[in-house]
N, C-alpha and C positions, 0 to 999 in steps of 0.2 A: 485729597484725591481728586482728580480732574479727566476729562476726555481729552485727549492728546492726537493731533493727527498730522499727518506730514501735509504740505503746503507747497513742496516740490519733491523730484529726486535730488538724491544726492546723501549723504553721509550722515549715519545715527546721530556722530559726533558735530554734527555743524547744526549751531543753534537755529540757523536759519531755517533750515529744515521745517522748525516746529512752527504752529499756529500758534501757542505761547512765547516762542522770539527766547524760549527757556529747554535745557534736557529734559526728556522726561524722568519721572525718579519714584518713589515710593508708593503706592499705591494706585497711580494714574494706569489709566486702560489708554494702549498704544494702537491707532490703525494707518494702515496705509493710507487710506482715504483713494486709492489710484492711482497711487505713483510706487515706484522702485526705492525701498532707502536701503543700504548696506550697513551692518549690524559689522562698524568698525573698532568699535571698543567692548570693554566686557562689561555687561549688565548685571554687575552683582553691585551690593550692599547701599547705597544710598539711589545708588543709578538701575536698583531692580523695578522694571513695573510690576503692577497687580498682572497685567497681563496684555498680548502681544494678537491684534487681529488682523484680519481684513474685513472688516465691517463699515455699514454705512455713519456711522457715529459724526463723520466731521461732513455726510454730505455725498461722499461718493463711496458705493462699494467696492473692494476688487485690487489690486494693488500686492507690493508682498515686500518681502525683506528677503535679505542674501545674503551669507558669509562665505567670503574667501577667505579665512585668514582660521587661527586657530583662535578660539572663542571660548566663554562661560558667559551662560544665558542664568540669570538667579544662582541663589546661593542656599545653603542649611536654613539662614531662618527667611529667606523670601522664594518660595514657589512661583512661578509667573504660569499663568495660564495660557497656553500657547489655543486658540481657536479659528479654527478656517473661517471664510464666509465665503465669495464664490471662486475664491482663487486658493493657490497653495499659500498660506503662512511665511513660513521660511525656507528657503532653498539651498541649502549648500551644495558651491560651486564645485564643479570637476576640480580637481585637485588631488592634494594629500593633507587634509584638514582635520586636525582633531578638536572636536566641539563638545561641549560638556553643558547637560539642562541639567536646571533643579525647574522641573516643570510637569506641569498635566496636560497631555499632548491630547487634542480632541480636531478632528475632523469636521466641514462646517459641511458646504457645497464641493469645498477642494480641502486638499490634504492640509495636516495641520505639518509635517515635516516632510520635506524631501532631500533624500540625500542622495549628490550625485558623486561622492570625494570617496576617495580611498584609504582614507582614515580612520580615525574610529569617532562615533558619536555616545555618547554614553546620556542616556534619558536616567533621572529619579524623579521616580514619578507615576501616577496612572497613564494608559495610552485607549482611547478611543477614535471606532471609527464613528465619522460623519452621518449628516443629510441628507448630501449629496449624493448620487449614483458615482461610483468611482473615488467616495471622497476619506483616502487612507487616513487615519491616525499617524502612521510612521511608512512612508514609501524607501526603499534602501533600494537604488537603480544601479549600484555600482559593485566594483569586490569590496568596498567598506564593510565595516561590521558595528552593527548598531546593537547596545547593549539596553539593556532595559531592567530598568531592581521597579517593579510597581504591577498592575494587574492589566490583559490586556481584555478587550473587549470589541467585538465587532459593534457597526452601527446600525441607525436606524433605516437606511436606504438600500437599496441595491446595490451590492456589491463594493459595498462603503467596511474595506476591511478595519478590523485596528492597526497590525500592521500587513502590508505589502511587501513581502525580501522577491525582486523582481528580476536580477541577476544571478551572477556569482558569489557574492557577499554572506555573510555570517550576521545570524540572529540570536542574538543572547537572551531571554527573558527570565528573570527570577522574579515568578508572582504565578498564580494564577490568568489561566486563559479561558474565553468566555464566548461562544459565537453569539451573533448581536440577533438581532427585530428583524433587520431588512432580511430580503431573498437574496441568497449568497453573499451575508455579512459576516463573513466569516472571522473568526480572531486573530488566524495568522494565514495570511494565503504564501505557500513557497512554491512561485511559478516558473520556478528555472532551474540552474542544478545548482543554488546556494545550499547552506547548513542554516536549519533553524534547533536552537536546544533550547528547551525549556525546564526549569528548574522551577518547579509549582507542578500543580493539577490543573486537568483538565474538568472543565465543572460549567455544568446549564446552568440559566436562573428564569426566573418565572416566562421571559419574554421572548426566548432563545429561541429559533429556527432558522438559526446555521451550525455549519458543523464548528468547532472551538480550532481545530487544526483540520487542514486541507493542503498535502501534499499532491502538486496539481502534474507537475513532471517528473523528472529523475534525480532530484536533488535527494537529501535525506532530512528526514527531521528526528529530534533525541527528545523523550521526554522522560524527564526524568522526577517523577511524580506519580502520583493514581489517577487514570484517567475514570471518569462519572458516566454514566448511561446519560446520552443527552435529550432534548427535549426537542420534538419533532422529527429531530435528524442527528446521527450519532456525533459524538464530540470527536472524534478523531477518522478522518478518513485518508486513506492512500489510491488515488486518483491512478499515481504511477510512482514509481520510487520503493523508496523503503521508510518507514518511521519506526522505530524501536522505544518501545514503552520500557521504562527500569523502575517500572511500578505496578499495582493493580489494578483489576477493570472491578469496579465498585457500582453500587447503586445511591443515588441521592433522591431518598424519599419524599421531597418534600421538591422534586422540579422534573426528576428522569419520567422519561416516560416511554424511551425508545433504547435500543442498544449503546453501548459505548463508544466501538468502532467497526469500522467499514472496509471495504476492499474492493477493486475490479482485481480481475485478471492481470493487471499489469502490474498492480500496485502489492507492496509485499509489507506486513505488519509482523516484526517479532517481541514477543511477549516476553519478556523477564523478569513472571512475577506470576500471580494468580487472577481466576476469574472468579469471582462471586460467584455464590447459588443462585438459582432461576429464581424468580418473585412470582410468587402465585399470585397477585394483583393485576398484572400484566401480562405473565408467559415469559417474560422476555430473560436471556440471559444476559452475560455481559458483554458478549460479542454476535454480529452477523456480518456477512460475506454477501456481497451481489455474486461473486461468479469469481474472487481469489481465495486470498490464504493467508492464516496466521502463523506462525511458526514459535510455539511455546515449549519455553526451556524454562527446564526447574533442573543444574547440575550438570550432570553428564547425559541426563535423557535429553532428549528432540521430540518435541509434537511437533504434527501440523492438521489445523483444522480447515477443512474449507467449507465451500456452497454447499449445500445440498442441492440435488437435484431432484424436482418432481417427477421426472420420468420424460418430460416433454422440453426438457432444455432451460427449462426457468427456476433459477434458482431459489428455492424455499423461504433460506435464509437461516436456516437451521444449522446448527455448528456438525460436524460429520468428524470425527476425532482420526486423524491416521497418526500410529506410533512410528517412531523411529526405528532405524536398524537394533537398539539396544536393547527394547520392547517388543511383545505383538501385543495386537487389541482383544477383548475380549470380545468387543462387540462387532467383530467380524471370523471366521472361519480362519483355520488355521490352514497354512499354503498346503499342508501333509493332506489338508483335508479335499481339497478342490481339483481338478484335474489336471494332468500335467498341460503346463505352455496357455492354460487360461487366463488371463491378467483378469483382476477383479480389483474395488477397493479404488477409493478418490484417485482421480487421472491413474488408471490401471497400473497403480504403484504397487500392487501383488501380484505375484504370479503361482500357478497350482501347484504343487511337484507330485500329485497322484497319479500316478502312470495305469489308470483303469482305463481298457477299451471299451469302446463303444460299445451297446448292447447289441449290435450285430453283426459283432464281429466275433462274440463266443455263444458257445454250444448250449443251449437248457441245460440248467444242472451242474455244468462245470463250475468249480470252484477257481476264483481270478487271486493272483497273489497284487498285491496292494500298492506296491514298488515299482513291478515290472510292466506288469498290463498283462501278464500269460496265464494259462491254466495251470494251478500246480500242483495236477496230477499228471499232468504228459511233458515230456524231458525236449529237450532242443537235439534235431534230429541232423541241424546244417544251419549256414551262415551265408551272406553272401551280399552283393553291391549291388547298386545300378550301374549299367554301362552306358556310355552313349550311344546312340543310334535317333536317326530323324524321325522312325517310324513308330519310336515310343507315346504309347499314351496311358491313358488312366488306369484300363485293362489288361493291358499287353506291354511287356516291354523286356530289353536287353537285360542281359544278369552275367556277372561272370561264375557261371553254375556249370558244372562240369558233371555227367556219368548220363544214365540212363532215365530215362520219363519218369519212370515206376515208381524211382526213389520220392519222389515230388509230387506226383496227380494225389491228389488226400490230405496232401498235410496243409495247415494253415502258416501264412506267408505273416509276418508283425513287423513292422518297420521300426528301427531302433534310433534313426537320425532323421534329419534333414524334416522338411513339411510335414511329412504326414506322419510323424515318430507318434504314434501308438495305436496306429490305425491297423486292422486285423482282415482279411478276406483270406478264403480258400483255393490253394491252387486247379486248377481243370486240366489243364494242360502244361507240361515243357516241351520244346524242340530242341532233340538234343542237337540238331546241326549247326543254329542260330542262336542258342542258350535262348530264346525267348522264354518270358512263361508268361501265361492266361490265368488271370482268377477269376473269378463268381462272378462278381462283381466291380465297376469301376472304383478306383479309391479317390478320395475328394479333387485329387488334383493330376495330375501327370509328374511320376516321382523324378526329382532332380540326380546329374549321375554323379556318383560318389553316396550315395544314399545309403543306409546299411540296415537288413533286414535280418531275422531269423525265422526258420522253419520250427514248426515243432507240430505234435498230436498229428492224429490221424479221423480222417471224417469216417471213413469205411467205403470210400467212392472207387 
């Protein structure tokens, strides 16, 4: 085993390349030393290194490797450790390139992978993020699709993801996902409208304070695993997008210390599975909301949970359960029960259908029927519209009402449509010349024409 560094650019394959004047091969650690070489042959079997940097080892840091061509970087029995230092590692070129690691892709200062080809890259192997601020495990800049069978892990720096899907492109992971140490090292950041699916859990571990998935725009991510209550900050958040989880929101006792996932307003999480019980340890359940929504399906039902609100616009964080059309909740009033045209219930997704008027608009005493909003001991006496006229207002206005005053001064006026549909006052006055008529009092608004009212009881006026 030997340090190995390039000595110029130019070609994996040209011996010249090497500061040995030899390929490198079994067990040797490979760096750039600062120059560009091109990874133009395949790195398996006797020509596998130990591993592949940008390190100062020969002298210089910084430097990187590139493949245009379709490649195999190690094989089943040689892993190569792919490690940044202050540049990116490897770079695959624009293209249509399919690339294949048997490798543990780690982040140093710069990325340990960057793919800019429209092929496919297929990693076995672990993937962590960097040191560096910005320094990914796996960056996928193109519509390529980068596959991944090993565990991913955010890193220890700022924003040092494990992987990066920064495009259109497709992320495959079968492993567990892990947000890293640093502040927003996240496991898998998807900042564009690509596809991330993951086939594993989502899961904290002792050092964790990033979220494990961070759906950053409108792409989607799939996970298809139990996602874990995470530690500092939930394992899974939707920034904006959608993530669909086809697994449960779980507790891991021995790292969770905070909810599992997360939501804005923009951002939408549907659940295809269950949520653990609360932990009396903590309070916490398996999900919180800043200000969106989860949408949980078990079958042919629909939940959807959102923020709670304290009353002052800030959301709790408390799960608020609303059932679907095929359900009602118990732990809100039933629509028979609440008054007609009141929306109540997360983003006024109920509405009343109790047609009770207002208490001043019926007599002490009178008995109100529950349906209608009228008294039901006094019969409906006439019927009748609003008309148009400019000089309608709250008190006063057009009707198409035909006969004499008499019929009308006494009886209470209840409006059956339009705005003010259950609103009740007492006529004073009609004219029979103008159909005008006068009540008590204004009703909340100026009624619209087409509006439809009935008469009924009598005051004794």
């Amino acid at each position: 085993m030997a340090n190995v560094w390039a000595i110029k650019s130019g070609n994996w394959s040209d011996t010249t390349v090497w500061n040995t004047g030899a390929l490198p091969g079994n067990g040797d650690i490979v760096a750039a030393n600062g120059y560009t070489v091109t990874i133009n042959m395949d790195l398996v079997g006797s020509y596998a290194p130990a591993a592949i940097q940008t390190s100062n080892i020969g002298g210089t840091a910084g430097g990187g490797f590139v493949i245009a061509s379709n490649r195999q970087i190690g094989d089943a029995s040689h892993t190569v450790e792919i490690d940044g230092s202050t540049t990116t590692v490897i770079a695959i070129q624009s293209g249509n390139y399919d690339v294949t690691f048997y490798a543990n892709v780690t982040g140093g200062s710069g990325s340990g992978i960057y793919n800019n080809s429209s092929g496919t890259v297929n990693v076995t192997g672990n993937v962590t993020g960097g040191s560096g601020d910005k320094a990914y495990g796996i960056s996928n800049g193109s519509s390529g699709t980068v596959n991944v069978t090993g565990n991913v892990t955010g890193g220890s720096a700022s924003n040092a993801y494990g992987i990066a899907n920064n495009s259109t492109g497709t992320v495959n992971v079968t492993g567990n996902v892990t947000g890293g140490s640093g502040g927003g090292a996240y496991g898998i950041h998807n900042s564009s409208t690509g596809t991330v699916n993951v086939t594993g859990n989502v899961i904290p571990n002792t050092s964790t304070t990033a979220y494990g998935v961070w759906n950053y725009s409108t792409g989607t991510c799939y996970i298809n695993g139990d996602v874990y209550g995470g530690r500092n900050y939930p394992s899974v958040y939707a920034n904006n997008g959608l993530i669909v989880i086809n697994g449960n929101l779980k507790w891991d006792e021995a790292y969770s210390n905070t909810v599992a996932v997360g939501s804005t307003v923009n951002g939408k999480i549907v659940l295809n599975g269950n949520i653990e019980h609360r932990y009396a340890t903590t309070g916490y359940y398996g999900m919180t909301l800043t200000s969106g929504r989860v949408l949980m399906r078990n079958g042919a039902n629909t939940y959807t949970a959102y923020a709670e609100d304290d009353g002052t616009g800030v959301a709790t964080g408390n799960p608020v359960m609303h059932y679907g059309t095929s359900l009602h909740t118990s732990s809100m009033p039933d629509e028979s029960d609440v008054r007609y045209n009141v929306a109540y219930g997360p983003g006024g997704s109920r509405v009343g259908t109790c047609r009770v008027p207002l208490p001043q608009s019926v007599l002490y005493g009178v008995p109100v029927d529950d349906t209608i909003g009228l008294s039901t001991s006094l019969l409906v006496s006439a019927s009748g519209s609003v008309v148009t006229d400019t000089s309608n207002t709250a008190r006063k206005f057009k009707t198409n009402l035909s006969g004499t005053a008499i019929k009308y001064i006494g009886t209470f006026l209840h409006f059956t449509s339009g705005n003010l549909i259950g609103e009740t006052r007492e006529v004073i006055d009609f004219e029979e010349a103008t159909q005008f008529i006068t009540v008590n009092k204004s009703f909340s608004s100026t009624p619209t024409t087409g509006d439809t009212f009935i008469l009924s009881g009598y005051s004794g006026r």
